[in-house]
Backbone atoms as SQL, in Angstrom:
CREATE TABLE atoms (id INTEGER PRIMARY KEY, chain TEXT, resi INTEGER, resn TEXT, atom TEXT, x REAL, y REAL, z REAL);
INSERT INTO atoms VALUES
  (1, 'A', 1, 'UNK', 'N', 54.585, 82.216, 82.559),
  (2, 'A', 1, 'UNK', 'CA', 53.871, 81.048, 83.010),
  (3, 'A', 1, 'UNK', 'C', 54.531, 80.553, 84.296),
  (4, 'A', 2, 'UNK', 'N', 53.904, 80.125, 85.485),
  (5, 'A', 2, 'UNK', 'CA', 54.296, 79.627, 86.070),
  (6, 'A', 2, 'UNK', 'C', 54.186, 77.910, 86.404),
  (7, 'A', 3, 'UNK', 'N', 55.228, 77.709, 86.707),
  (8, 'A', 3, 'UNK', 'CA', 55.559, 75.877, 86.932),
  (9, 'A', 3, 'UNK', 'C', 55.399, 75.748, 88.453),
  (10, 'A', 4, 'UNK', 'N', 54.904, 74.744, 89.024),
  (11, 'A', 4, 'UNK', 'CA', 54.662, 73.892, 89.944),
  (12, 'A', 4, 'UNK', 'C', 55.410, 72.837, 89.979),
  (13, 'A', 5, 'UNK', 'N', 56.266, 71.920, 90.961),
  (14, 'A', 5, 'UNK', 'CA', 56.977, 71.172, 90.952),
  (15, 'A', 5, 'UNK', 'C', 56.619, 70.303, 92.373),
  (16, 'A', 6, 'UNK', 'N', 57.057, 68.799, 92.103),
  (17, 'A', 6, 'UNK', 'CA', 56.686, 67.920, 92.916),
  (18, 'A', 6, 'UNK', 'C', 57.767, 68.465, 93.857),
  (19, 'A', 7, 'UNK', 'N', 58.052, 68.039, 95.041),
  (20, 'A', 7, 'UNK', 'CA', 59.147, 68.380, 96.221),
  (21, 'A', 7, 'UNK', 'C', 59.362, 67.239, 96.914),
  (22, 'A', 8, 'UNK', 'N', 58.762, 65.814, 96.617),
  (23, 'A', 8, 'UNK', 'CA', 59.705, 64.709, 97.230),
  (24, 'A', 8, 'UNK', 'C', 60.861, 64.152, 96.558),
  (25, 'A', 9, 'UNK', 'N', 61.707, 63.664, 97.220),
  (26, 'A', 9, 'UNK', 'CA', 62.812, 63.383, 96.832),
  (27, 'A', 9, 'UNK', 'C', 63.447, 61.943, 97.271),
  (28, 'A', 10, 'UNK', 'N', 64.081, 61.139, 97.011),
  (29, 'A', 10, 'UNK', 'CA', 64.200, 59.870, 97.674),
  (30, 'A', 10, 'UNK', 'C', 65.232, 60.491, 98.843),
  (31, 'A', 11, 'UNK', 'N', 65.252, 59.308, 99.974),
  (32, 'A', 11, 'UNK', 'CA', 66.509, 59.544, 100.826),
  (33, 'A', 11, 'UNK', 'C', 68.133, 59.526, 100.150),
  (34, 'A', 12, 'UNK', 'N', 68.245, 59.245, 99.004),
  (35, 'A', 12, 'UNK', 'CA', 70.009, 59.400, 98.273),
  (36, 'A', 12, 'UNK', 'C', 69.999, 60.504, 97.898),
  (37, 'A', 13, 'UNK', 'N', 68.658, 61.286, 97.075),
  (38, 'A', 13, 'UNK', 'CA', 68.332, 62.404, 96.463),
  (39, 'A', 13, 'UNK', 'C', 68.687, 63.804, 97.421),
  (40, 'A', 14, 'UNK', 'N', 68.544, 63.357, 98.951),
  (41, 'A', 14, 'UNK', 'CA', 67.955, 64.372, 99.654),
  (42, 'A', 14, 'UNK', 'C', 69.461, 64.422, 100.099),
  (43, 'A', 15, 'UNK', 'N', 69.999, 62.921, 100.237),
  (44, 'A', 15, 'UNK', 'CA', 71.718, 63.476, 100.285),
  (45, 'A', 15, 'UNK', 'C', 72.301, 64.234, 99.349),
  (46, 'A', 16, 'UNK', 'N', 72.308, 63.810, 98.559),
  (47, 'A', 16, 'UNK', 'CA', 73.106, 64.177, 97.465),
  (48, 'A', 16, 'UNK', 'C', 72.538, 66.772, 97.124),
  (49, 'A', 17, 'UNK', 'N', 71.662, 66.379, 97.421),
  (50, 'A', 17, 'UNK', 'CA', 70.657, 67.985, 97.818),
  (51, 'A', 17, 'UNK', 'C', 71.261, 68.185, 99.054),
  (52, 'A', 18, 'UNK', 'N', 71.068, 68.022, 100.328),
  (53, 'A', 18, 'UNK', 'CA', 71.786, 68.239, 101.376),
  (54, 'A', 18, 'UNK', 'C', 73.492, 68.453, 101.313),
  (55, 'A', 19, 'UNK', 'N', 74.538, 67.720, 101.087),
  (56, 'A', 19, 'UNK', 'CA', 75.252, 67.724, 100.642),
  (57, 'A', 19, 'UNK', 'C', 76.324, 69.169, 99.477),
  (58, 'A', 20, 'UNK', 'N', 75.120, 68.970, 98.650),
  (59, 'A', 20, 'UNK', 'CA', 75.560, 70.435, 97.468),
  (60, 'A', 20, 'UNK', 'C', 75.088, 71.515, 97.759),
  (61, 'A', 21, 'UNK', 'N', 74.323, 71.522, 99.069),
  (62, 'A', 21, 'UNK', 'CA', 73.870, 73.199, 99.745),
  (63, 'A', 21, 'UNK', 'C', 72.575, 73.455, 98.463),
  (64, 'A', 22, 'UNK', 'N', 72.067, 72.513, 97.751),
  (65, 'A', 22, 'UNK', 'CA', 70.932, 72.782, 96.673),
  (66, 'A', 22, 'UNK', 'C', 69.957, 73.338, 97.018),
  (67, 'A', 23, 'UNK', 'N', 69.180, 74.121, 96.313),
  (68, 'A', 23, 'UNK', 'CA', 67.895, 74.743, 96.846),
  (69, 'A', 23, 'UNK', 'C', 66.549, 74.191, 96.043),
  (70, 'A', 24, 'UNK', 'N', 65.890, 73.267, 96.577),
  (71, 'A', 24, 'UNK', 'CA', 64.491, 73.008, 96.141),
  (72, 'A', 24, 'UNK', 'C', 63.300, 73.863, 95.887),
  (73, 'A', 25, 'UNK', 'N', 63.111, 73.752, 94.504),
  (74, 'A', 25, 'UNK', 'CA', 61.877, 74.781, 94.004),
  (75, 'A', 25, 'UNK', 'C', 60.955, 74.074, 93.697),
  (76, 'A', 26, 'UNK', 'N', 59.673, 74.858, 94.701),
  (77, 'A', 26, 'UNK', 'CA', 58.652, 74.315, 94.454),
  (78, 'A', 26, 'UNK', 'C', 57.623, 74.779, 93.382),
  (79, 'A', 27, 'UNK', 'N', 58.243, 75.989, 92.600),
  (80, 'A', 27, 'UNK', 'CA', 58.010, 76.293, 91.587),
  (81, 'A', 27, 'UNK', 'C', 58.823, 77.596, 91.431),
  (82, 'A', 28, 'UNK', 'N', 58.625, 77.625, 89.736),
  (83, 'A', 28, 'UNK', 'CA', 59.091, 78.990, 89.276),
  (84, 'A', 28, 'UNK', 'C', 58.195, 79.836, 88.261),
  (85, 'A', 29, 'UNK', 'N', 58.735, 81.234, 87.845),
  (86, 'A', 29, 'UNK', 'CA', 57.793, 81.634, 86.868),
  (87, 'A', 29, 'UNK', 'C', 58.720, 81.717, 85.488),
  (88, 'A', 30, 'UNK', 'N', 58.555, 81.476, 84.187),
  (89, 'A', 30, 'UNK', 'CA', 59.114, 81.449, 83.473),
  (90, 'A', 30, 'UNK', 'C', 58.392, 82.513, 82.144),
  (91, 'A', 31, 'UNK', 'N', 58.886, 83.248, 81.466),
  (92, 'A', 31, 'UNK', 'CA', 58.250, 83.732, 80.906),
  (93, 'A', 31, 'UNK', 'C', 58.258, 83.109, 79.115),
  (94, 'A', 32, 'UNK', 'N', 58.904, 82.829, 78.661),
  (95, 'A', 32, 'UNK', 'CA', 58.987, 81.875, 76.896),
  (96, 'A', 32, 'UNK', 'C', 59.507, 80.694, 77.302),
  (97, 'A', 33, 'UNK', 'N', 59.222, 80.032, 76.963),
  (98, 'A', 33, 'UNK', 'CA', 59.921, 78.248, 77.390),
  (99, 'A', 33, 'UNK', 'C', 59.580, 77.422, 75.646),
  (100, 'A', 34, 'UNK', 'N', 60.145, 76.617, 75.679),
  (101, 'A', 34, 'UNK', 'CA', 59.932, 75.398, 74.529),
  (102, 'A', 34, 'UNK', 'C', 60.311, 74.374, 74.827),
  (103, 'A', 35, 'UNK', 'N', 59.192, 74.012, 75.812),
  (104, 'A', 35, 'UNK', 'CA', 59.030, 72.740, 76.500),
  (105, 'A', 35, 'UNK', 'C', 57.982, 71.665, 75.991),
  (106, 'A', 36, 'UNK', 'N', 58.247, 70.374, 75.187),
  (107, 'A', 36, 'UNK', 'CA', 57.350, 69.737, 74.695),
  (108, 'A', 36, 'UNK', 'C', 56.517, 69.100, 75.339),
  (109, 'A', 37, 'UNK', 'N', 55.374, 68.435, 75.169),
  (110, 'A', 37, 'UNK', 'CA', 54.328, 67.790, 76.492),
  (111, 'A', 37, 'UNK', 'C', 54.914, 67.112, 77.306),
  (112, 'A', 38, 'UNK', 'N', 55.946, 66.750, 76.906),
  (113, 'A', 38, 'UNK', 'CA', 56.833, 65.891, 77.890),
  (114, 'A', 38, 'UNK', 'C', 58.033, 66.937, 78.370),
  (115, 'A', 39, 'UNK', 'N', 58.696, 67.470, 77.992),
  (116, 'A', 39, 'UNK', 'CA', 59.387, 68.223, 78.341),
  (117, 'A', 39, 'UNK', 'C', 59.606, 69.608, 79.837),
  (118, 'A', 40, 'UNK', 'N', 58.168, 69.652, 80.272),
  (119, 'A', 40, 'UNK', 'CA', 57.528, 69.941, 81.298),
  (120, 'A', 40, 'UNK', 'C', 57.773, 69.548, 82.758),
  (121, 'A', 41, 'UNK', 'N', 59.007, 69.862, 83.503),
  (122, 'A', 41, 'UNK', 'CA', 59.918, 69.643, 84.425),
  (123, 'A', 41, 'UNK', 'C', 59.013, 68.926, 85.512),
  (124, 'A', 42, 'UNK', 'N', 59.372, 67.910, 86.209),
  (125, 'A', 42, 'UNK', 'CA', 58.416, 67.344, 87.600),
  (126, 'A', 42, 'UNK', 'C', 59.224, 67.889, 88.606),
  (127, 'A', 43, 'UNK', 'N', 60.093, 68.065, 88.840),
  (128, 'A', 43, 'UNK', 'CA', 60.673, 68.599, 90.222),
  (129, 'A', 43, 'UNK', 'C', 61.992, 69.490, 89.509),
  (130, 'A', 44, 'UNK', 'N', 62.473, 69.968, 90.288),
  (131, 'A', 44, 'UNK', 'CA', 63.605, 71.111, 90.119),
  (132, 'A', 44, 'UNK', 'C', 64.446, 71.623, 91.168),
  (133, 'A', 45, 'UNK', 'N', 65.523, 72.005, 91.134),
  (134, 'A', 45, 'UNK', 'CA', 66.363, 72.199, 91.874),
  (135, 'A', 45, 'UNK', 'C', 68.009, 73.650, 91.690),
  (136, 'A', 46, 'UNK', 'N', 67.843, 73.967, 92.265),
  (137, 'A', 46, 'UNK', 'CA', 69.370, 74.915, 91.979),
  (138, 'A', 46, 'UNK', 'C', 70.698, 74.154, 92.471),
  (139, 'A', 47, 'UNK', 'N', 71.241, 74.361, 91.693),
  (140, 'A', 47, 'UNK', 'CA', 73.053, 73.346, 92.170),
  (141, 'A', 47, 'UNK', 'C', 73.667, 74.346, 91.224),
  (142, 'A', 48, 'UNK', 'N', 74.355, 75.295, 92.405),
  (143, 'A', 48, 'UNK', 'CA', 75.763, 76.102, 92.273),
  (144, 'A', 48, 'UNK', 'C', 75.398, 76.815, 90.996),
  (145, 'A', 49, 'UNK', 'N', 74.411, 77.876, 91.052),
  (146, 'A', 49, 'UNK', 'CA', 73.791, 78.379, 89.843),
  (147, 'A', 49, 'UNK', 'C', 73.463, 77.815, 88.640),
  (148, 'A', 50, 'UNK', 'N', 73.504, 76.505, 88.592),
  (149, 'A', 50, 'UNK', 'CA', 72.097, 75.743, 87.202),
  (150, 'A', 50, 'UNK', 'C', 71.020, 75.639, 87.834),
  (151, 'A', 51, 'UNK', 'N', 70.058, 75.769, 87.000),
  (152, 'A', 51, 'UNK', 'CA', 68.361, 75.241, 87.540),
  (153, 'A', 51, 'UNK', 'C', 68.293, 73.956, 86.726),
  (154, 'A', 52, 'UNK', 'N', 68.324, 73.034, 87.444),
  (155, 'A', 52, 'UNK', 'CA', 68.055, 71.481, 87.253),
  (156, 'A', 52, 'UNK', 'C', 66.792, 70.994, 87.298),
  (157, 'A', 53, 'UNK', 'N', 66.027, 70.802, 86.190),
  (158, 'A', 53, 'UNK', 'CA', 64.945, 70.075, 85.700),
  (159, 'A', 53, 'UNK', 'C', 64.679, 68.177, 85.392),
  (160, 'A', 54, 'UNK', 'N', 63.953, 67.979, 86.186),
  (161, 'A', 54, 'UNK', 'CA', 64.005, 66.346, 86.345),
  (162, 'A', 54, 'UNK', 'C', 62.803, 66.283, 84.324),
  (163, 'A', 55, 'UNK', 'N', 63.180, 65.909, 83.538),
  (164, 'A', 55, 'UNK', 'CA', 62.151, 65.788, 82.532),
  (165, 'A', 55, 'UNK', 'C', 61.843, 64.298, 82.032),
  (166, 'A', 56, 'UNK', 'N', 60.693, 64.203, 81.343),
  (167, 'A', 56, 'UNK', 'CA', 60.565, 62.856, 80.752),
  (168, 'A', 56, 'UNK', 'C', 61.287, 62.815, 79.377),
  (169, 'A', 57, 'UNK', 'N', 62.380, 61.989, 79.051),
  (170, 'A', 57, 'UNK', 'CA', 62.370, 61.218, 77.868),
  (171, 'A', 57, 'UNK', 'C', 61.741, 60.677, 77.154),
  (172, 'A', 58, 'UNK', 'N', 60.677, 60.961, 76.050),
  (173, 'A', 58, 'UNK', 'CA', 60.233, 60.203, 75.477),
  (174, 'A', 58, 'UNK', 'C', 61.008, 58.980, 74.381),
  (175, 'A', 59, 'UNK', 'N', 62.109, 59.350, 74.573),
  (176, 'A', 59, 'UNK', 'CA', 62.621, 58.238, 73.180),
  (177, 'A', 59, 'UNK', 'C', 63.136, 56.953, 74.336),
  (178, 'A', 60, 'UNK', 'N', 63.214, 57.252, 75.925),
  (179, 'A', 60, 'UNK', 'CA', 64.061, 56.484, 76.390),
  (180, 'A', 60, 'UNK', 'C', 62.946, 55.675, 77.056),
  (181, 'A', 61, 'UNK', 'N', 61.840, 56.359, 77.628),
  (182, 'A', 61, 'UNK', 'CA', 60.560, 56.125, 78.604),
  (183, 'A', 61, 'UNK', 'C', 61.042, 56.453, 79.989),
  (184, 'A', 62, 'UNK', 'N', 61.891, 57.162, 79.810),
  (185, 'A', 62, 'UNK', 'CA', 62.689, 57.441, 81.468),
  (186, 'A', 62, 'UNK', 'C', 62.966, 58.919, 81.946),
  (187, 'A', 63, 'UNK', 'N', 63.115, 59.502, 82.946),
  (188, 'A', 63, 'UNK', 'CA', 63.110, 60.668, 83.153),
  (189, 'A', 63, 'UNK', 'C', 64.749, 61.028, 83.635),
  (190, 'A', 64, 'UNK', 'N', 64.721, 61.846, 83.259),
  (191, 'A', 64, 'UNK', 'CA', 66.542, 62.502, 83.094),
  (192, 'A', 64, 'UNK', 'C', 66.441, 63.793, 83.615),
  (193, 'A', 65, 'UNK', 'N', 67.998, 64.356, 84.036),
  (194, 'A', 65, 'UNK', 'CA', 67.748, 65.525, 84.856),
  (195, 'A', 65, 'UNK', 'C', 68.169, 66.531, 83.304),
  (196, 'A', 66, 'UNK', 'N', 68.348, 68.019, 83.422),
  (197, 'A', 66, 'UNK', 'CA', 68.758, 68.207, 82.187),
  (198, 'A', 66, 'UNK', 'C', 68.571, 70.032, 83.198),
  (199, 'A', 67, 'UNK', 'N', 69.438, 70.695, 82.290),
  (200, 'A', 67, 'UNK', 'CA', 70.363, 72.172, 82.427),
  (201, 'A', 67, 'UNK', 'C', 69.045, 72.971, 82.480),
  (202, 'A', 68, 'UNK', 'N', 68.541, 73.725, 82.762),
  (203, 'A', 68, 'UNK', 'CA', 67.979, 74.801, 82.058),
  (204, 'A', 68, 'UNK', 'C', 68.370, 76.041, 81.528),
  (205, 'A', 69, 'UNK', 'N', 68.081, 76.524, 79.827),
  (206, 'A', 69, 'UNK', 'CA', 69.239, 77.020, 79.564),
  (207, 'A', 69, 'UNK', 'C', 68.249, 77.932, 78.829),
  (208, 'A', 70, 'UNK', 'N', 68.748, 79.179, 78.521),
  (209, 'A', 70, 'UNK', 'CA', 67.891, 80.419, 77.839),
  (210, 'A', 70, 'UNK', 'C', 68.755, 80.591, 76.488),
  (211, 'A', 71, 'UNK', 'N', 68.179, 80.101, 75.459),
  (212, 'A', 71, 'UNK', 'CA', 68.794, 80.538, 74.314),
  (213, 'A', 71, 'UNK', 'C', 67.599, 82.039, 73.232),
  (214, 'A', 72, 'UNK', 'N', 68.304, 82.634, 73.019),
  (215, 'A', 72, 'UNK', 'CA', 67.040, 84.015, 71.992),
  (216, 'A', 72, 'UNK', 'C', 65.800, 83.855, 73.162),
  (217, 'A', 73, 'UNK', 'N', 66.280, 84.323, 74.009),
  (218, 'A', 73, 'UNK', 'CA', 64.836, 84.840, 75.165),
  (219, 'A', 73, 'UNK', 'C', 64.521, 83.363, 75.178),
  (220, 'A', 74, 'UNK', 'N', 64.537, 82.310, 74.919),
  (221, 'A', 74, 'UNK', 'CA', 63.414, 81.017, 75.056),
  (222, 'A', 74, 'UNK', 'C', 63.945, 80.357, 75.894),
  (223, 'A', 75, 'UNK', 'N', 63.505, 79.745, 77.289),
  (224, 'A', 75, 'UNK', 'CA', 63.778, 78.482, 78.220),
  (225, 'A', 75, 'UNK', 'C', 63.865, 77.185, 77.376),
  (226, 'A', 76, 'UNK', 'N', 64.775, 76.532, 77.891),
  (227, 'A', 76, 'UNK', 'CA', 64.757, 75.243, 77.273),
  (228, 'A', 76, 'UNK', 'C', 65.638, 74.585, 78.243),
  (229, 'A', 77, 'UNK', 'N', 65.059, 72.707, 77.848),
  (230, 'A', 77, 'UNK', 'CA', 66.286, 72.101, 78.488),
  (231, 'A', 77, 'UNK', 'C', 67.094, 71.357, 77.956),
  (232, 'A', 78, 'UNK', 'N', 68.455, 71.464, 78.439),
  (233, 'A', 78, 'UNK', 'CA', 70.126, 71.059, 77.327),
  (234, 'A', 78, 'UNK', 'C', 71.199, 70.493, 78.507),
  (235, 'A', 79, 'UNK', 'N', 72.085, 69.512, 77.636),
  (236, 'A', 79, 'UNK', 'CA', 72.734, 68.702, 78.867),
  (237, 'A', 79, 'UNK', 'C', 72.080, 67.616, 80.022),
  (238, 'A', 80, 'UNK', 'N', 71.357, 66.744, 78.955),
  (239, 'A', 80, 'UNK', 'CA', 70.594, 65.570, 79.957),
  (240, 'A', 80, 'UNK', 'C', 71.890, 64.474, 80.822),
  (241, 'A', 81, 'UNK', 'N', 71.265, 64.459, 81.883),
  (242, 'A', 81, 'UNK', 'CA', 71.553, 63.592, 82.732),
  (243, 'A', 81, 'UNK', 'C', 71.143, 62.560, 83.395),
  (244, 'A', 82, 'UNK', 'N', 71.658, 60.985, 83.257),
  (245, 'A', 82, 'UNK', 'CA', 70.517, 60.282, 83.912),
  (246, 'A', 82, 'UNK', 'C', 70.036, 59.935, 84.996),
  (247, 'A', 83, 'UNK', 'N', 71.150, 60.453, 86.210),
  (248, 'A', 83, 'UNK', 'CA', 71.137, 60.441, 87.803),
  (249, 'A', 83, 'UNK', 'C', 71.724, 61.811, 88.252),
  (250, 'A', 84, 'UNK', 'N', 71.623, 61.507, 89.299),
  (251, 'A', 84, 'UNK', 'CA', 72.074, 62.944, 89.894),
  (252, 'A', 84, 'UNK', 'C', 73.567, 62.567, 90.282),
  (253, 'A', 85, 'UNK', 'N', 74.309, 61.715, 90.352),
  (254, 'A', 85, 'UNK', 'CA', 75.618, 60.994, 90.072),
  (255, 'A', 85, 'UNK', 'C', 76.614, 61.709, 88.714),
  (256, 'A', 86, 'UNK', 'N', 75.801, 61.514, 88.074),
  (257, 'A', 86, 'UNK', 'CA', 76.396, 61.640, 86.839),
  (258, 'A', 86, 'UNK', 'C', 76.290, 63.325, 85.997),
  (259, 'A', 87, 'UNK', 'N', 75.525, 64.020, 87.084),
  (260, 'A', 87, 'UNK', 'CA', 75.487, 65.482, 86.841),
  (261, 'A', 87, 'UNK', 'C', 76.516, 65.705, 87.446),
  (262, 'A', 88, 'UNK', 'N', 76.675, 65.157, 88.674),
  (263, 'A', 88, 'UNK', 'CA', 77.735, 65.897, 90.111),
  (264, 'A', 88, 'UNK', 'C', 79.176, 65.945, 88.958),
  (265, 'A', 89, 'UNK', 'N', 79.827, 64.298, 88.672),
  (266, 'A', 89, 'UNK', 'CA', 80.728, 63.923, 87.620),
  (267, 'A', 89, 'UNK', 'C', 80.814, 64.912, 86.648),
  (268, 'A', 90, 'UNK', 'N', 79.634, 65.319, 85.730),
  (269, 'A', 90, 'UNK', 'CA', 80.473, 66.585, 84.786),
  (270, 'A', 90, 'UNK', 'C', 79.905, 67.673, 84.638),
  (271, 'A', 91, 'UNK', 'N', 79.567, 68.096, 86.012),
  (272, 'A', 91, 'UNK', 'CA', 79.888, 69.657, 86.288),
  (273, 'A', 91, 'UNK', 'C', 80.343, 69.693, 87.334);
């Protein structure tokens, strides 16, 4: 399946991307994922080999960045983050 991703970014965003040499994807192809209706990435990014998925929280109503991670062949996302601050901090 392939994903489509938004590509604006605020001006802190675009530092903080500028900055980490990040690469903006404007989409990818994924082949198994277990991504819930919400779970369905709006923008994305590479930082120093993670693929970083912006997703919605439903328990919080807020959108968080979070790992993308392949467990038994399946995409998923693990290690939420709530700024891009606080990703840089622990990784």
């Amino acid at each position: 399946m392939r994903f489509k991703f938004d590509t604006e970014y605020s001006e802190k965003e675009m530092e903080f991307l500028t900055e980490n040499n990040c690469q903006i994807l404007s989409e990818i192809k994924l082949s198994r994922t277990d991504f819930s209706k919400y779970g369905i990435p709006r923008r994305m990014f590479k930082y120093y080999g993670f693929y970083m998925g912006e997703v919605f929280d439903d328990e919080t109503g807020e959108y968080l960045w979070g790992i993308l991670s392949k467990w038994k062949g399946v995409y998923h996302f693990s290690s939420f983050y709530e700024d891009l601050e606080s990703l840089e901090e622990e990784l």
